[in-house]
C-alpha positions in Angstrom: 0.0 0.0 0.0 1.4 3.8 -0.9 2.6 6.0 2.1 0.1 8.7 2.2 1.3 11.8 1.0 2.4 13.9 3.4 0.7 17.4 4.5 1.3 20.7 2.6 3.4 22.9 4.3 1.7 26.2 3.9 4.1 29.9 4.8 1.9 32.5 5.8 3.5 36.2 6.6 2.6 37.2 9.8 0.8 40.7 10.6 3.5 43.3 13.0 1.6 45.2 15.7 3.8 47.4 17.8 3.1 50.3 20.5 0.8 48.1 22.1 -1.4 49.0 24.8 -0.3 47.9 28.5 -2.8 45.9 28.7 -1.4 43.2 26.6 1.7 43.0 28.5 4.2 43.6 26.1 6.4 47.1 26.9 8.0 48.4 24.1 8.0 45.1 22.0 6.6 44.3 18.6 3.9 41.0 18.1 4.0 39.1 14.7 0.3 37.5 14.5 -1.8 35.6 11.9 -5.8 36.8 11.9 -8.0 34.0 13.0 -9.8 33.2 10.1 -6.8 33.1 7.4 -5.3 30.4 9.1 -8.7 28.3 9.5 -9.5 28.9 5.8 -6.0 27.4 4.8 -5.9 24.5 7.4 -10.0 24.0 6.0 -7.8 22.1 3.0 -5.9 19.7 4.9 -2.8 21.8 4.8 -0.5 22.5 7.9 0.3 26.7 8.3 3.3 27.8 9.5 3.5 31.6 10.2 7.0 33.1 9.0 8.8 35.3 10.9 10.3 38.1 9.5 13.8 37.7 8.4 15.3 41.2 7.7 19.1 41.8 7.6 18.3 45.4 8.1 15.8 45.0 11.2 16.5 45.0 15.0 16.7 41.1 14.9 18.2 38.9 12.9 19.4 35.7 12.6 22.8 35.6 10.8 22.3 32.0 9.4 18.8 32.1 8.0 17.0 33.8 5.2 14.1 34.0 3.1 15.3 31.3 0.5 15.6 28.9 3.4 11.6 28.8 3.7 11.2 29.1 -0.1 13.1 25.5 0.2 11.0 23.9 3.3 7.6 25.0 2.3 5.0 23.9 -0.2 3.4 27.9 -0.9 3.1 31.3 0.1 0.2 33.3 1.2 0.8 37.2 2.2 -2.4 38.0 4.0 -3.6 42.0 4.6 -2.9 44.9 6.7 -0.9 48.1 6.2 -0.8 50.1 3.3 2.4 49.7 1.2 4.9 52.1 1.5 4.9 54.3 -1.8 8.4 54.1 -1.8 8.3 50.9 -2.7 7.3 51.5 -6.4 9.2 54.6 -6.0 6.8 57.7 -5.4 6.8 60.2 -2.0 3.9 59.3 0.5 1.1 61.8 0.4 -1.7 62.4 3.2 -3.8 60.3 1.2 -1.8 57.3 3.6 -3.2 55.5 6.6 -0.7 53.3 8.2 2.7 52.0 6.9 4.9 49.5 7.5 8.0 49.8 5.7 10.0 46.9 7.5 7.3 44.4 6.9 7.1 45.7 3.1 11.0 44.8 2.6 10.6 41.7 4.4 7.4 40.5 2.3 8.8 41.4 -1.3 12.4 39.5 -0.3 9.7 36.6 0.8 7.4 37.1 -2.3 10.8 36.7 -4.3 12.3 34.4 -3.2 9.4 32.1 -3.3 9.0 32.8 -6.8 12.5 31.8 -7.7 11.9 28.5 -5.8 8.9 27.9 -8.2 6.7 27.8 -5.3 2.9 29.0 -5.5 2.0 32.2 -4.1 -1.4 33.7 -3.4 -1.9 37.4 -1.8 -4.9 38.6 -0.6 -5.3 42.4 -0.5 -2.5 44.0 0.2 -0.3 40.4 -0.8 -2.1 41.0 -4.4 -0.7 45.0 -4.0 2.5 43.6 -3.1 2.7 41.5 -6.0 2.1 43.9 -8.4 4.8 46.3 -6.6 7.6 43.1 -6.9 6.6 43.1 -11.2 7.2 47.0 -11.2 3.9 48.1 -10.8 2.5 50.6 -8.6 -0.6 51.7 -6.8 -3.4 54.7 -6.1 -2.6 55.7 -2.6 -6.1 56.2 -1.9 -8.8 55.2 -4.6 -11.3 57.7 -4.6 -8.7 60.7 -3.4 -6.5 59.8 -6.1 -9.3 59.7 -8.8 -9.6 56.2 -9.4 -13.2 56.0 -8.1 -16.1 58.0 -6.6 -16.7 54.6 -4.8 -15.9 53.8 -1.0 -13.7 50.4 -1.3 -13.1 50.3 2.5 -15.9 51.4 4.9 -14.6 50.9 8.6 -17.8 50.5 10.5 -19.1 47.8 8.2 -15.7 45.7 7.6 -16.1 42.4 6.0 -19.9 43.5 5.5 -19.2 45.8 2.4 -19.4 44.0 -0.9 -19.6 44.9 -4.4 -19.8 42.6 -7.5 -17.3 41.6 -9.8 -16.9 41.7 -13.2 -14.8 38.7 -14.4 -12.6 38.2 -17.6 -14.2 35.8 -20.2 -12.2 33.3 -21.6 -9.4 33.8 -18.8 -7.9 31.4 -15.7 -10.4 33.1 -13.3 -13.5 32.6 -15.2 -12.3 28.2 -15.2 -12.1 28.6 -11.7 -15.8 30.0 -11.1 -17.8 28.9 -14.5 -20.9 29.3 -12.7 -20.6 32.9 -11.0 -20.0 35.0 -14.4 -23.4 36.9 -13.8 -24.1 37.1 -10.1 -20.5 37.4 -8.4 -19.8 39.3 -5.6 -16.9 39.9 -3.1 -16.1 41.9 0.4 -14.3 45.2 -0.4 -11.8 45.9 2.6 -9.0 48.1 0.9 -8.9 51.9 0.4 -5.5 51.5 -2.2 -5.6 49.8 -5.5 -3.7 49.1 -8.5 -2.7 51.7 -10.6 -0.3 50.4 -13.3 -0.2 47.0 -13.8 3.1 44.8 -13.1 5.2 43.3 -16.0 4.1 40.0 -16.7 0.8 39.8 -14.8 -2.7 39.9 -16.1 -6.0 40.9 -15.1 -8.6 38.6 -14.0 -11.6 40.2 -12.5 -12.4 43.9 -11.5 -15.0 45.4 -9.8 -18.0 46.9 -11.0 -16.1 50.8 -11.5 -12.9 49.0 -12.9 -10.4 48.6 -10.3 -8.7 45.4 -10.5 -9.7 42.8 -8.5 -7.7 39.5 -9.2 -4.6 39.4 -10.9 -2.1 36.6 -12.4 1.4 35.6 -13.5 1.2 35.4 -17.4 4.5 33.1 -17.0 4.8 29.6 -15.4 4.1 28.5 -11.9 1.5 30.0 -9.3 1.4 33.6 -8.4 -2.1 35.2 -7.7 -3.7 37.7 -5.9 -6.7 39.0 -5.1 -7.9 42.3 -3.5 -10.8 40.6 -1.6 -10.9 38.5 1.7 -12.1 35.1 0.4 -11.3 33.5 4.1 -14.4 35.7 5.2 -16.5 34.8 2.8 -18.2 32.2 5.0 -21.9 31.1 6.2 -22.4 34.3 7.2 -21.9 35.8 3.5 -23.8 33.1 1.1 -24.1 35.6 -2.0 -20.2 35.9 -1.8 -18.1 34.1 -4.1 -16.9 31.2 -2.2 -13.5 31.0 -1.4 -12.9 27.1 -2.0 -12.0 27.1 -5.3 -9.5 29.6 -5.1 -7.9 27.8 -1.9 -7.8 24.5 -3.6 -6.2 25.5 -7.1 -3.0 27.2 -5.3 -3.0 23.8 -3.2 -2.9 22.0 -6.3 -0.5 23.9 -7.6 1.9 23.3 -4.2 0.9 19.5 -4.0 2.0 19.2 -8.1 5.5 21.4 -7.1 6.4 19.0 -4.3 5.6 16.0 -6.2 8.1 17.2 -9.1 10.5 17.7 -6.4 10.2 14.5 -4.7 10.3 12.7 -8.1 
């Protein structure tokens, strides 16, 4: 009888939260977390998640004999979940007051991550600011606030209602995207959590879906392996949400693409 296979080995890149209040007990220090529910929606497929540290040779701690290339070669895939806004000097313009919080260490850290796990050939998936941060590593950039910056009249990100603010999505015919979900052409719809967007578009990726006033919503490596992102929050698309697009199908491609990577490397 075959050995089972083994379990995926999932990266995900933790959130940084720092000047924290004294009541969590943690003076002057910095916590790395994962959000509840992204790490439920992955381990939902069978995988195991393992949250990544940050490994920066420019940060306050560092470990001399480690880097990002060392997880690119023990896990299966990457998945950068949301949070901060990127840094606009990332894709090489000043910030602006249009801004809410930055995080430039984390940004650094993620791109060396995002890279090195493409090199590896290993699938990647970002969601919201991960599908930002993928366009940013192809040389794209981004509107630092959508409807300040004249992309849109509409509110992407409304605070009070959260992962209760959707909007429908218009999907590419013909593309990868529109495989994934043949049945939800007409009626999709997703959360809307992000008040930045894509701007111009990375070298080498495509667009997949936008929303309904033409922001891009899902985007792809035209060249081989796994890299996709998404600007919605399909880990809270649950029971709650049952006119969302469910988030299964997503999920289980970029698992399929890690279990077929690790099978060519165990070959």
């Amino acid at each position: 009888m075959p050995a089972p296979a083994r379990k995926l080995l999932i990266g995900l890149s933790p959130r940084l939260m720092r000047n924290l209040p004294p009541s969590y007990g943690f003076r002057n220090k910095t916590l790395q977390y994962l959000e509840q529910s992204m790490a439920h929606w992955v381990m939902s497929s069978g995988a195991l998640v393992v949250m990544i540290p940050t490994v920066d040779a420019l940060g306050e701690v560092q470990a001399t004999d480690l880097s990002v290339r060392d997880y690119a070669r023990s896990l299966d895939g990457l998945i950068l979940q949301g949070g901060a806004d990127i840094d606009p000097q990332a894709y090489g313009e000043r910030p602006s007051e249009m801004l809410m919080t930055t995080d430039p260490e984390r940004d650094r850290f993620e791109l060396n991550l995002l890279r090195a796990f493409i090199e590896a050939g290993k699938p990647v998936l970002g969601i919201c600011r991960g599908m930002q941060l993928i366009n940013v590593a192809h040389g794209g950039n981004l509107y630092q606030d959508l409807v300040d910056g004249g992309a849109t009249r509409n509110q992407h990100y409304i605070p009070a209602r959260y992962d209760e603010h959707a909007h429908s999505l218009r999907i590419r015919e013909g593309g990868w995207f529109a495989d994934l979900y043949p049945q939800a052409q007409a009626q999709a719809r997703v959360n809307s959590i992000h008040h930045q967007g894509i701007k111009g578009l990375g070298e080498g990726l495509e667009v997949e879906a936008w929303s309904e006033d033409g922001i891009p919503e899902c985007i792809r490596s035209a060249g081989a392996g796994f890299v996709v992102g998404v600007q919605w929050h399909p880990e809270f698309h649950d029971q709650r949400f049952p006119d969302l697009l469910p988030g299964r199908p997503l999920l289980m491609a970029f698992m399929e693409a890690a279990r077929k990577r690790e099978q060519a490397e165990a070959a």
